[in-house]
LUMKE-419454 format. One record per residue (C-alpha): residue in one letter; residue number from 1; y, x, z negated. Coordinates in Angstrom, 3 decimals. Last residue first. Example, Ala and Ser with C-alpha at 12.3 -4.5 7.8 and 13.67 -1.06 7.14 Angstrom:
<nodes>
{'s' 2 {-1.060 13.670 -7.140}} {'a' 1 {-4.500 12.300 -7.800}} 
</nodes>
This chain:
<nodes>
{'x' 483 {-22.327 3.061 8.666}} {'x' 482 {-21.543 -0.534 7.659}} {'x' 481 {-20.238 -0.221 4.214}} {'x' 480 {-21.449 -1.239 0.706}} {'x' 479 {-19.848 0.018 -2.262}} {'x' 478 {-21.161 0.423 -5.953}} {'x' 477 {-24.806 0.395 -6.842}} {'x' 476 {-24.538 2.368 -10.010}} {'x' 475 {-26.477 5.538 -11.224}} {'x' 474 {-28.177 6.439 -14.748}} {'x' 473 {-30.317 10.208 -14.185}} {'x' 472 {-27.937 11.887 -16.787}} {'x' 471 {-25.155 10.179 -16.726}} {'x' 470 {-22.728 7.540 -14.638}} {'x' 469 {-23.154 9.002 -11.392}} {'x' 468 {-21.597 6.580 -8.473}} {'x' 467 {-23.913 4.771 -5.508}} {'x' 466 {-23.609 3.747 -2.072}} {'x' 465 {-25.521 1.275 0.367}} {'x' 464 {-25.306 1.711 3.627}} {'x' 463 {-25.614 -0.527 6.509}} {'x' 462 {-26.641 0.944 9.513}} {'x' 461 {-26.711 4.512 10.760}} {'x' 460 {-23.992 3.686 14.145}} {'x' 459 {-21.268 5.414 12.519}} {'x' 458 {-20.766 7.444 9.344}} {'x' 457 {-18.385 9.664 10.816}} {'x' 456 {-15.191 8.721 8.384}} {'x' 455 {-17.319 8.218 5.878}} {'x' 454 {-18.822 11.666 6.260}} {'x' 453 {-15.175 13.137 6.444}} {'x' 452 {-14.288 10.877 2.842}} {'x' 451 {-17.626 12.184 0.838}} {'x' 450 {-16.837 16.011 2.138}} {'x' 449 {-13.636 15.618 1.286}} {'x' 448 {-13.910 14.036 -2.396}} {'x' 447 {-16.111 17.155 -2.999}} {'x' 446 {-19.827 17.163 -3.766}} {'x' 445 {-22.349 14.745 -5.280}} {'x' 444 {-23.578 12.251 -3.061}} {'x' 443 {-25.963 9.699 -3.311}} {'x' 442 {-26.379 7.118 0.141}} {'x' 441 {-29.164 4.221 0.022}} {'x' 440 {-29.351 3.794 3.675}} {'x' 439 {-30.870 -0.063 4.348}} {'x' 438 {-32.645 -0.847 7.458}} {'x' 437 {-35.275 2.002 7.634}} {'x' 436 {-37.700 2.740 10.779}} {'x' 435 {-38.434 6.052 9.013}} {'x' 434 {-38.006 8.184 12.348}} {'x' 433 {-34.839 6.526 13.987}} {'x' 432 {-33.553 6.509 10.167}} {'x' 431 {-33.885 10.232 9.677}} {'x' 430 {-32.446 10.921 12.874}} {'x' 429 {-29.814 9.466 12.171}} {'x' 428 {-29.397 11.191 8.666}} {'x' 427 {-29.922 14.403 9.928}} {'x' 426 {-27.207 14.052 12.687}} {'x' 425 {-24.476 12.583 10.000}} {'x' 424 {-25.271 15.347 7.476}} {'x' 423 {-25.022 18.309 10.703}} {'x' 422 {-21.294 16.439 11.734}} {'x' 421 {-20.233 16.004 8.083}} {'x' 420 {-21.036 19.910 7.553}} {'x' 419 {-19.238 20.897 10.503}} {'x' 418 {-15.852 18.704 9.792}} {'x' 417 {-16.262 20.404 6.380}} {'x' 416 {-16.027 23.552 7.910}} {'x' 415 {-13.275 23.343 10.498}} {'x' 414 {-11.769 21.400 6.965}} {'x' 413 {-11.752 24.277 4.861}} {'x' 412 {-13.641 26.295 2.127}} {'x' 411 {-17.001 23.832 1.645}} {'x' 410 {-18.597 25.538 -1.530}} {'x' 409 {-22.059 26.706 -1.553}} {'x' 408 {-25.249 26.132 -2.256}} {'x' 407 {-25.884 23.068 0.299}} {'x' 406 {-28.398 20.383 -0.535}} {'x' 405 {-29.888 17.863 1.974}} {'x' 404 {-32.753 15.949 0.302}} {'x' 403 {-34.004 12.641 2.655}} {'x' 402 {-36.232 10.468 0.773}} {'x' 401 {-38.559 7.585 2.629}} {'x' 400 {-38.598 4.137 -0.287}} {'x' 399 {-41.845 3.832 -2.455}} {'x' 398 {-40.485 4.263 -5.898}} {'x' 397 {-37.243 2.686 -4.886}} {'x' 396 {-37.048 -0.267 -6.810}} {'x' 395 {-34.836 1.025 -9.463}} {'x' 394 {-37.259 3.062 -11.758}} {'x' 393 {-38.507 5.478 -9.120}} {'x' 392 {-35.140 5.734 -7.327}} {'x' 391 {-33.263 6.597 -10.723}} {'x' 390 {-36.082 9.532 -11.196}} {'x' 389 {-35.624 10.509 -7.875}} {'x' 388 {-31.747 10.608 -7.968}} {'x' 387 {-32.081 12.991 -11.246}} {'x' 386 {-33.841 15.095 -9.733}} {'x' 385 {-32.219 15.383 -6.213}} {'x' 384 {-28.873 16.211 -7.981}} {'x' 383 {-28.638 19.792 -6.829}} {'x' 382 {-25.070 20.827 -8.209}} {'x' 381 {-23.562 23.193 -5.340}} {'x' 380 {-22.955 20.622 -2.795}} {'x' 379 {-25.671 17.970 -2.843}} {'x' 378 {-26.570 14.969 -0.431}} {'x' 377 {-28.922 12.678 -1.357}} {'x' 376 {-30.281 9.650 1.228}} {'x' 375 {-33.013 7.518 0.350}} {'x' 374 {-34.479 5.283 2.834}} {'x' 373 {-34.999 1.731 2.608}} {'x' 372 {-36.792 -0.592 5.133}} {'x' 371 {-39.819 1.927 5.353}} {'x' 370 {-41.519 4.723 6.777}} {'x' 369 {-43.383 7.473 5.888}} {'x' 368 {-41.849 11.222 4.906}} {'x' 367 {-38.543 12.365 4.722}} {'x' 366 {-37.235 15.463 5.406}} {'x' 365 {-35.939 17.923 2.782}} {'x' 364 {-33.097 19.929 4.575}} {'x' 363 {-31.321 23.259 2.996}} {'x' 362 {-27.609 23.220 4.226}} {'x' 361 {-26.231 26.611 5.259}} {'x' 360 {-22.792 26.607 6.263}} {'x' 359 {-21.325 29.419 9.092}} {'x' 358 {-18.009 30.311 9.302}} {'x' 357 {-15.181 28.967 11.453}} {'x' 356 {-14.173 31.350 13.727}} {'x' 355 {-16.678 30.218 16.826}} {'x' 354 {-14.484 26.888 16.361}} {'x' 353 {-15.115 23.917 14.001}} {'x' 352 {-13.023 20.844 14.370}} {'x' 351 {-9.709 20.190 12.660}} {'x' 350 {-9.012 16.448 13.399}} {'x' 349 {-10.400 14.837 10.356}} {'x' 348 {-7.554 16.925 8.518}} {'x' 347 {-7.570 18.438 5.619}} {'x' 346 {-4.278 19.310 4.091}} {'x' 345 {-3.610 21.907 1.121}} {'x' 344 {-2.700 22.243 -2.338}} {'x' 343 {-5.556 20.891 -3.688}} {'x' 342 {-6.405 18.255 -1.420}} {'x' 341 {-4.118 16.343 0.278}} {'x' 340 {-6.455 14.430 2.721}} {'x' 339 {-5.322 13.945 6.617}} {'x' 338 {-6.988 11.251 8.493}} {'x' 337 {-7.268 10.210 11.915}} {'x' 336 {-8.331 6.641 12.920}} {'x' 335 {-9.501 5.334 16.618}} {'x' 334 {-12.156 2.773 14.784}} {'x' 333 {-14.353 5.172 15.823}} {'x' 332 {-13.602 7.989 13.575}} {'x' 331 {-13.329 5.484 11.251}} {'x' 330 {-10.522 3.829 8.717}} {'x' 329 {-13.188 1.552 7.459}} {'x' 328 {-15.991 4.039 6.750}} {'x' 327 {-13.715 7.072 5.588}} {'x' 326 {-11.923 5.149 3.078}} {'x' 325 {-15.964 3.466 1.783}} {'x' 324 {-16.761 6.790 1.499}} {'x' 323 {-13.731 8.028 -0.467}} {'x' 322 {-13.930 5.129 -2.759}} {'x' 321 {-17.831 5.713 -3.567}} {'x' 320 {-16.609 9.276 -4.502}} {'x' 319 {-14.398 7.949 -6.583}} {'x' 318 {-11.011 8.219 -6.672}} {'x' 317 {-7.613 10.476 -6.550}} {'x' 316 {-4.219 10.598 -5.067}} {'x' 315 {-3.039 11.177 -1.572}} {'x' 314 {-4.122 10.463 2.107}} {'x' 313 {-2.239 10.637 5.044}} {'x' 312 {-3.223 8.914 7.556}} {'x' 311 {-2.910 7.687 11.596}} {'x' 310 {-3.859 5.069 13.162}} {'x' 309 {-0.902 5.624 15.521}} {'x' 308 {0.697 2.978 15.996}} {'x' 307 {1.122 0.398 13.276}} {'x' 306 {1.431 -3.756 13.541}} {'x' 305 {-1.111 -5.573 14.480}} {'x' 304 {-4.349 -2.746 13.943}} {'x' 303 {-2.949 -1.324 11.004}} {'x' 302 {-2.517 -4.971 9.207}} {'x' 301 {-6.559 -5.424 10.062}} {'x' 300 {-7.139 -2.139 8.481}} {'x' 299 {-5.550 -2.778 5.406}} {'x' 298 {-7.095 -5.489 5.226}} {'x' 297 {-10.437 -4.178 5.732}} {'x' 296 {-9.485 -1.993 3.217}} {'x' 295 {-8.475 -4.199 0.206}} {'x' 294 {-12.594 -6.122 1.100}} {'x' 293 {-13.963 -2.901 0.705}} {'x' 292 {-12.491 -1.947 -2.293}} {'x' 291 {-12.846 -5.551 -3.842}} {'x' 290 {-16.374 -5.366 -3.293}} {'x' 289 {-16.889 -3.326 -6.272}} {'x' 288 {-17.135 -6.524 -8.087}} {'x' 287 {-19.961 -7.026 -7.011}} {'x' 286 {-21.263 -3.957 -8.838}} {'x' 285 {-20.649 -4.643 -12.106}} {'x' 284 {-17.517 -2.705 -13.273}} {'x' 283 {-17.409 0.782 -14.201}} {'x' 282 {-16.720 2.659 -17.405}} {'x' 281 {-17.205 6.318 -16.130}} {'x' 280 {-16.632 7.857 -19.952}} {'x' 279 {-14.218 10.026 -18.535}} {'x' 278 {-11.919 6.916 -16.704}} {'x' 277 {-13.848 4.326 -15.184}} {'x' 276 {-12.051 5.416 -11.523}} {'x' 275 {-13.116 1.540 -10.440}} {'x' 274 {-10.518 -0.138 -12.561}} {'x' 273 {-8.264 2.535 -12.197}} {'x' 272 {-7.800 1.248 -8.188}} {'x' 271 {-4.436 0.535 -7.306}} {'x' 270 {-4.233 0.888 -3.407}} {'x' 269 {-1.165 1.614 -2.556}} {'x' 268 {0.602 1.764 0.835}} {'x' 267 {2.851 4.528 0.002}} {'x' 266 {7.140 4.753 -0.478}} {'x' 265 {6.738 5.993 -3.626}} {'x' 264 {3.514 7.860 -4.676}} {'x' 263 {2.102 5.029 -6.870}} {'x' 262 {2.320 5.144 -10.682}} {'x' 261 {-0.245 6.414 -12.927}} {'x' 260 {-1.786 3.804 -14.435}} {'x' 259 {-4.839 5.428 -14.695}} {'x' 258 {-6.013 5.375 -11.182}} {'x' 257 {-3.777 5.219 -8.172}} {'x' 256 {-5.055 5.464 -4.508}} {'x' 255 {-2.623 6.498 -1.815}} {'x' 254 {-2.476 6.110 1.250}} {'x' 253 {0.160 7.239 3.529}} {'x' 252 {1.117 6.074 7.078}} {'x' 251 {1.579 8.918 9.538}} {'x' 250 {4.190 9.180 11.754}} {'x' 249 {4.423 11.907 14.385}} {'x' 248 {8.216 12.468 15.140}} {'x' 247 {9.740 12.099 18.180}} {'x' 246 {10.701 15.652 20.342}} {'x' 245 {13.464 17.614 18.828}} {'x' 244 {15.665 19.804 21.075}} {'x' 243 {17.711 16.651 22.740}} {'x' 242 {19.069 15.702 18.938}} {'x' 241 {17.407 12.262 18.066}} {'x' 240 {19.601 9.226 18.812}} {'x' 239 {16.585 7.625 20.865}} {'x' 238 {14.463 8.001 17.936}} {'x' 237 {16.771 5.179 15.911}} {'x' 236 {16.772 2.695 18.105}} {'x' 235 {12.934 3.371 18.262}} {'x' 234 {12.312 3.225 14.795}} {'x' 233 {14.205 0.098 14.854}} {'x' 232 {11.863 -1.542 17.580}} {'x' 231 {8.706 -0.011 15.588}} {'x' 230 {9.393 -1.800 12.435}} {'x' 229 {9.443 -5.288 13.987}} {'x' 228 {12.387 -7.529 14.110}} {'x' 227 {11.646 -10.735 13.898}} {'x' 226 {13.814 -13.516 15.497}} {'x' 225 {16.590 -15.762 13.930}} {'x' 224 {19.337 -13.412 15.323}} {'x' 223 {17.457 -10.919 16.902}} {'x' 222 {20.060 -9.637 19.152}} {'x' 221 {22.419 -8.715 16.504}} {'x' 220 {19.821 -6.327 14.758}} {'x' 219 {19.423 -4.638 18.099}} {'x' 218 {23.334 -3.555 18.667}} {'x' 217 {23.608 -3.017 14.400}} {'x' 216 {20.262 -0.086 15.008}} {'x' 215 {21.881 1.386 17.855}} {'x' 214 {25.746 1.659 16.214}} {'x' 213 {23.982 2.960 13.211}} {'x' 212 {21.884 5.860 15.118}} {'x' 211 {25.019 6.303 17.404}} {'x' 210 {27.043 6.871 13.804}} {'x' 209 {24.097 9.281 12.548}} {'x' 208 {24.461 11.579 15.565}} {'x' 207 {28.149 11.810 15.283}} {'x' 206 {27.606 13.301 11.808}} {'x' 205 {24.284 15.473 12.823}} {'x' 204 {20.724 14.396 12.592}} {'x' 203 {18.972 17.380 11.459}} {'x' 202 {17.524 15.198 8.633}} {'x' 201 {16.210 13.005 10.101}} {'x' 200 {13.027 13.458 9.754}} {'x' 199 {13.263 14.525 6.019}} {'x' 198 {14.946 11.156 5.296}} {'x' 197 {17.419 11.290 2.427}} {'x' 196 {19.954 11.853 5.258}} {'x' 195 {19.417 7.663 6.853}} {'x' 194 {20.694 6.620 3.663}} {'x' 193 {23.923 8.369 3.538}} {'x' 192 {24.300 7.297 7.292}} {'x' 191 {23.665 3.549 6.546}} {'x' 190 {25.939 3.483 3.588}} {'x' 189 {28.846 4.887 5.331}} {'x' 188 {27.949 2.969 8.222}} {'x' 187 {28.047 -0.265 5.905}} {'x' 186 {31.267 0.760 4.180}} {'x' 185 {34.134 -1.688 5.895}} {'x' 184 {32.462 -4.821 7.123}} {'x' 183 {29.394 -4.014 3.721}} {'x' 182 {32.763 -5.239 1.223}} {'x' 181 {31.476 -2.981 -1.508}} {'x' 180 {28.191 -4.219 -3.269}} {'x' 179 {28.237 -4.262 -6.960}} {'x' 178 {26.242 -7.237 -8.185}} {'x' 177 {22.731 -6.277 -6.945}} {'x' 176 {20.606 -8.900 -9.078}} {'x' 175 {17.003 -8.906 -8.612}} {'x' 174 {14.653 -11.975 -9.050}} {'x' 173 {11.585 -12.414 -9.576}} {'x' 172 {9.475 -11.337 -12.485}} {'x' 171 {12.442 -11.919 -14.702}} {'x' 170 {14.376 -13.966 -13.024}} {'x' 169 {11.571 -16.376 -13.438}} {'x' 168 {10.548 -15.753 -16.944}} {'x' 167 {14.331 -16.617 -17.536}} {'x' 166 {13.951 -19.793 -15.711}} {'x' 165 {10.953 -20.385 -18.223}} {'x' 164 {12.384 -19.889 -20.985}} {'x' 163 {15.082 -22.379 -19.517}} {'x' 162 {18.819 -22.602 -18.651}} {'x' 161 {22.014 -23.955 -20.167}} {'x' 160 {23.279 -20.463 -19.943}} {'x' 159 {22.715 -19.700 -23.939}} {'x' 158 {18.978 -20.240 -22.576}} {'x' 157 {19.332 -17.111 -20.905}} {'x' 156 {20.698 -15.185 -23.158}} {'x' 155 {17.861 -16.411 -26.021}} {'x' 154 {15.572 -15.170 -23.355}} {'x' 153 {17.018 -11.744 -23.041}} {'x' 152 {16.635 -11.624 -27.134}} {'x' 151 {13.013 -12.779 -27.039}} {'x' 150 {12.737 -10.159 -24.463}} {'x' 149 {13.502 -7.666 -26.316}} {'x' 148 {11.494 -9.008 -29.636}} {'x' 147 {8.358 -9.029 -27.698}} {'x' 146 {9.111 -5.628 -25.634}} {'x' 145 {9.750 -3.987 -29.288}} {'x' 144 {6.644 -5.669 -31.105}} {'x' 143 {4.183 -3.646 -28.454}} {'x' 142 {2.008 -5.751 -26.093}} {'x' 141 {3.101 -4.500 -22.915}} {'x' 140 {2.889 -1.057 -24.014}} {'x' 139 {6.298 0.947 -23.058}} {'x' 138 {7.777 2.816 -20.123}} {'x' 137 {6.582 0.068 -17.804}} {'x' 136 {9.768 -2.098 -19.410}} {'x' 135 {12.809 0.819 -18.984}} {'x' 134 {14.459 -1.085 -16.181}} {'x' 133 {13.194 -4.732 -17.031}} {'x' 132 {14.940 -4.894 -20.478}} {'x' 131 {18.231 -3.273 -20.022}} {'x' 130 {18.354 -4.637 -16.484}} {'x' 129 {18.187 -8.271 -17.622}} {'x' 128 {20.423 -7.693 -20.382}} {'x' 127 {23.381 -6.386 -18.137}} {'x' 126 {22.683 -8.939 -15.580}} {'x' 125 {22.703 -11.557 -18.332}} {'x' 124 {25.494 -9.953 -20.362}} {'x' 123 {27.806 -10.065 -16.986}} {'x' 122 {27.360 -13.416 -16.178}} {'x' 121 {30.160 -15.062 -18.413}} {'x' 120 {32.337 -12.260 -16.958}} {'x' 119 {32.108 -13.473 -12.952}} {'x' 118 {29.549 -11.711 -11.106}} {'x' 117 {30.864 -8.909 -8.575}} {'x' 116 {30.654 -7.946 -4.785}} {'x' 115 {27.359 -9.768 -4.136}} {'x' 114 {23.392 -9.753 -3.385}} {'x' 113 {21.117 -11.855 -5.047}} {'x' 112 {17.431 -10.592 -4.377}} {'x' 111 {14.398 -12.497 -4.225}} {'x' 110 {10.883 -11.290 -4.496}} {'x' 109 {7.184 -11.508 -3.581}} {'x' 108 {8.044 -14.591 -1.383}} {'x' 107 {4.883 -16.136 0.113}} {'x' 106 {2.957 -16.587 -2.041}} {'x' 105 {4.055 -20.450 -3.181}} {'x' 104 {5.376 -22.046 -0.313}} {'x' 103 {7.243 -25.035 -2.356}} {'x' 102 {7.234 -23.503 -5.664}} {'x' 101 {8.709 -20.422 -4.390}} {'x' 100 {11.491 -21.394 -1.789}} {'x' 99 {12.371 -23.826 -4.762}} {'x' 98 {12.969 -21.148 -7.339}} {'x' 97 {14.723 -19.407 -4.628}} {'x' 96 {16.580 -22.386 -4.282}} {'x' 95 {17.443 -22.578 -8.338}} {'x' 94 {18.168 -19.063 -8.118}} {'x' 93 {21.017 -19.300 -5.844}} {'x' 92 {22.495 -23.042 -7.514}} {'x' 91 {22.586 -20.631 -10.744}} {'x' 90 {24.588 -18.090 -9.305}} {'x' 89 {26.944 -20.690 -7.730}} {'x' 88 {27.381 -22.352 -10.849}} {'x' 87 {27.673 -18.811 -12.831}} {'x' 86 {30.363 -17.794 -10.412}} {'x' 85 {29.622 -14.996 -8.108}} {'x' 84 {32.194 -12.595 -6.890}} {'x' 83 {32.684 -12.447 -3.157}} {'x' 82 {31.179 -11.220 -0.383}} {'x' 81 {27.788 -13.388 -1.128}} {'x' 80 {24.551 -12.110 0.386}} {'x' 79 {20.870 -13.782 -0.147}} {'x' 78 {17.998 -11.845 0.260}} {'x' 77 {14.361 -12.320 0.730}} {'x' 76 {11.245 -9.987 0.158}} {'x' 75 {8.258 -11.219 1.938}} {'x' 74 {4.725 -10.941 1.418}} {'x' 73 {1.383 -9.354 3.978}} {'x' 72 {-1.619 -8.928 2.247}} {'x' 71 {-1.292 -8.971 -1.639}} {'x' 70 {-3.590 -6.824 -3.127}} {'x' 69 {-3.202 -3.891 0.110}} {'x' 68 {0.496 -4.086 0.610}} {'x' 67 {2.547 -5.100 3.701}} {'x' 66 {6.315 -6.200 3.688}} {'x' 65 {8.209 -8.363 5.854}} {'x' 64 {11.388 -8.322 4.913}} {'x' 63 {14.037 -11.562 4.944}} {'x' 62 {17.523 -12.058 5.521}} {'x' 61 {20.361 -14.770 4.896}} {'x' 60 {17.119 -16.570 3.561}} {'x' 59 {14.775 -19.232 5.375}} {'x' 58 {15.987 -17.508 9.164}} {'x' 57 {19.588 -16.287 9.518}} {'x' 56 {18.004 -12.925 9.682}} {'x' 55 {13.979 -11.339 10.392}} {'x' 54 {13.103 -8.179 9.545}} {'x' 53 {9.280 -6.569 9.813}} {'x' 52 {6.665 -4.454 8.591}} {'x' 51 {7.573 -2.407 5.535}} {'x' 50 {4.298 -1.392 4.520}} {'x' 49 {5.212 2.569 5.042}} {'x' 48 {7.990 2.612 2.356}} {'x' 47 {10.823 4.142 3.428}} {'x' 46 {11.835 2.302 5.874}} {'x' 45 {13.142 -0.521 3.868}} {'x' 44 {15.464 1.700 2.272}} {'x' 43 {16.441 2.990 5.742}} {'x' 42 {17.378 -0.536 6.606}} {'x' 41 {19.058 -1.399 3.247}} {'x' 40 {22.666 -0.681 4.671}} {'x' 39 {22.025 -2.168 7.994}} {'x' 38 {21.157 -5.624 6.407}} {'x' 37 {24.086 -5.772 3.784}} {'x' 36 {26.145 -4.916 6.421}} {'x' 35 {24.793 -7.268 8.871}} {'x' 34 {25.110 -10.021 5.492}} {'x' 33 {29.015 -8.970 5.311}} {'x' 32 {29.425 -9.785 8.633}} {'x' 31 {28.216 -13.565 8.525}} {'x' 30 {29.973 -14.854 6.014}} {'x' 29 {32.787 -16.179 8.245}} {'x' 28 {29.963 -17.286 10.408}} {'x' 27 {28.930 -20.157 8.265}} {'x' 26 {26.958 -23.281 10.327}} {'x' 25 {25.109 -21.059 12.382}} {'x' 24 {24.442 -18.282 10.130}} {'x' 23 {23.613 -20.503 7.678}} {'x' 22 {20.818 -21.704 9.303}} {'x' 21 {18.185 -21.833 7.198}} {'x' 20 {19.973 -23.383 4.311}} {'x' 19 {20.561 -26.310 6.169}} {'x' 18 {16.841 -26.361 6.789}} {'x' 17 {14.968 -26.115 9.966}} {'x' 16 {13.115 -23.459 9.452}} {'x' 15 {11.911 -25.625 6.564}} {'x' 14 {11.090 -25.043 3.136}} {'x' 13 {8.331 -26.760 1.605}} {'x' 12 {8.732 -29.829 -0.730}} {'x' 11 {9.702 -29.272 -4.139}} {'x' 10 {6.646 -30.664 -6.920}} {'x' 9 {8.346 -33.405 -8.985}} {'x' 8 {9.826 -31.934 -12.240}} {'x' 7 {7.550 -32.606 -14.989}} {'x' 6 {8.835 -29.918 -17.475}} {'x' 5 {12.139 -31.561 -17.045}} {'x' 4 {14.808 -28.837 -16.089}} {'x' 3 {18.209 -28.284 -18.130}} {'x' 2 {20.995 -29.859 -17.891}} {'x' 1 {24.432 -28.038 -16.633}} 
</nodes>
């Protein structure tokens, strides 16, 4: 097999239209072993909330639509063989995906092979492949045992007939699922096993299961070459449910990472340790905060096309400039609800005050004058108006209206800190009615809650302008939202 020129001629872009598109058409003999391979990863797909969409018998055997924040929306696609794969017929596979990439590049984030067994001269590849790629985020990048590992998986490679930079490829790429039963005589089995490692459906008896499976393999037939949105198996699925148990309330979860500590599985994640700075609060410039905005809005946009209810569920940590700008985007008025974990416990945006709830004192410095800026601090517990003031009189801000609201005491629940937000939100506004301002510059020092429930109320003030602590009286523009 000869190798690729380094100057190969740029592949033209796939086509719906394309031999390889319709292999469904053309092929039905293979035909029932891709539904099986499609039923059985259903509930994987459905575990992570950015799965979006299916489609079949379309560019791939069958594609995912899949949502996260960096990217926007990708694809995953697979290709299904019910036999054992040759290394000509293995190679032929990765040479289209190969194409598929180069000639839409971004669109697929990954391919995956799919078959009942490789032939022996494949084995050490897959074998090799996994050995290095399994265990790879366990070690520094940059360490002499990744270099010489995959050194050696190249050398594999290349003992193929193929490339460095095919083995880059299948690297980043490419999975290999080699083991696959015949899916025409185990995909219910492997549907229903999947289906029980969901918590919702969990009470889902035997018999209950098999309707679920007959349900979702009656709707996947009758999109043959048409999406499949989330929401249309979810429903195939809900109308199994036992006649005691009403349809579940879905949330989708956030969750921000920081640290390189790995995403809650299953979340939309938003990896953001560039803007946690770590304990010596080692930020970025300022426009480059941006990005946290800019991840959100499409976030939001995705929520708005494809998810019912806006509802979240909100893990991991950040900044309280992250927390803000969460609570501005995914808004109170925007039709959101959010749930926080935090520390042990769940706050939710939708847990208002009663005559139970107790009483919080906040202490109210109005401002003065008027002006295009105003200064906004909000303290709980650790007054900060000192060391805002003296950043305000060195930054441009000498002159600017200041409004101090300081509370002594900790926020217990989130009746309360619904309360709080709602008494911060009315003293700002009327704040900025009185100081004719245009620009809120917002400091807070308190709770992520308290900085993600004003966010989430922060309506109708403006643009605002928000700052981190870095040390002593040193601050940093960071996010901008529109209050």
């Amino acid at each position: 097999m000869s190798k690729k020129t380094k100057n190969a001629k740029q592949p033209p872009a796939p086509s719906l239209l394309d031999n390889e598109a319709k292999g469904g058409d053309i092929a039905e003999g293979g035909l029932s072993f891709q539904e099986g391979v499609t039923l059985a990863k259903i509930p994987a797909w459905l575990q992570y909330d950015g799965f979006t969409s299916m489609i079949r018998e379309s560019v791939c055997d069958t594609e995912a639509m899949l949502f996260d924040p960096f990217h926007g929306l990708h694809r995953d696609g697979l290709e299904a063989k019910n036999h054992s794969v040759a290394p000509s017929e293995f190679w032929d596979e990765i040479d289209h995906f190969i194409e598929l990439d180069r000639g839409s590049p971004g669109v697929f984030q990954w391919f995956t092979l799919i078959s009942t067994g490789l032939s022996a001269d494949l084995q050490p590849l897959a074998n090799g492949l996994r050995r290095v790629r399994d265990p790879y985020s366990f070690y520094d990048p940059r360490s002499a045992l990744l270099r010489k590992s995959m050194n050696d998986y190249t050398k594999i490679v290349n003992g193929l007939g193929r490339t460095a930079q095919d083995a880059e490829f299948l690297f980043g790429r490419v999975l290999i699922e080699p083991h696959w039963p015949l899916a025409t005589d185990h995909a219910a089995a492997l549907f229903k096993d999947a289906l029980s490692k969901f918590s919702e459906y969990q009470h889902y008896s035997g018999p209950l299961q098999q309707q679920a499976f007959q349900e979702v393999l009656a709707v996947v037939k009758s999109h043959k070459n048409r999406p499949l949105p989330r929401h249309e198996i979810e429903d195939a699925i809900d109308q199994c449910r036992p006649a005691s148990t009403s349809v579940p309330q879905r949330a989708i979860r956030l969750h921000t990472a920081i640290s390189g500590a790995p995403c809650r599985r299953g979340a939309i994640c938003f990896e953001w340790s560039l803007f946690f700075g770590g304990a010596n609060r080692d930020y970025p410039p300022t426009p480059q905060w941006s990005r946290i905005v800019n991840e959100l809005r499409r976030f939001d946009a995705w929520v708005r096309e494809y998810r019912r209810p806006r509802t979240l569920r909100i893990s991991g940590d950040r900044r309280l400039s992250t927390s803000l700008a969460i609570g501005s985007v995914c808004s109170a008025v925007a039709g959101y609800s959010l749930s926080l974990e935090n520390r042990g416990a769940v706050w939710s945006t939708t847990e208002h005050a009663d005559v139970s709830t107790p009483a919080y004192d906040l202490q109210i410095s109005a401002p003065t004058g008027t002006g295009a800026d105003l200064v906004v601090v909000v303290s709980c517990i650790r007054d900060v108006v000192q060391s805002v003031c003296q950043f305000a009189d060195r930054s441009g801000l000498a002159s600017a209206p200041r409004l101090h609201i300081h509370g002594e005491a900790p926020v217990i629940s989130a009746a309360q800190c619904n309360a709080v937000v709602h008494q911060i939100k009315d003293q700002i506004s009327t704040a900025i009615a009185s100081t004719s301002t245009r620009l809120v510059h917002l400091f807070i020092a308190g709770p992520s809650s308290l900085a993600l429930f004003l966010g989430h109320r922060l309506n109708a003030t403006g643009p605002v302008q928000c700052y981190e602590w870095i040390s002593g009286d040193n601050y940093l523009p960071t996010v901008r939202i529109l209050g």
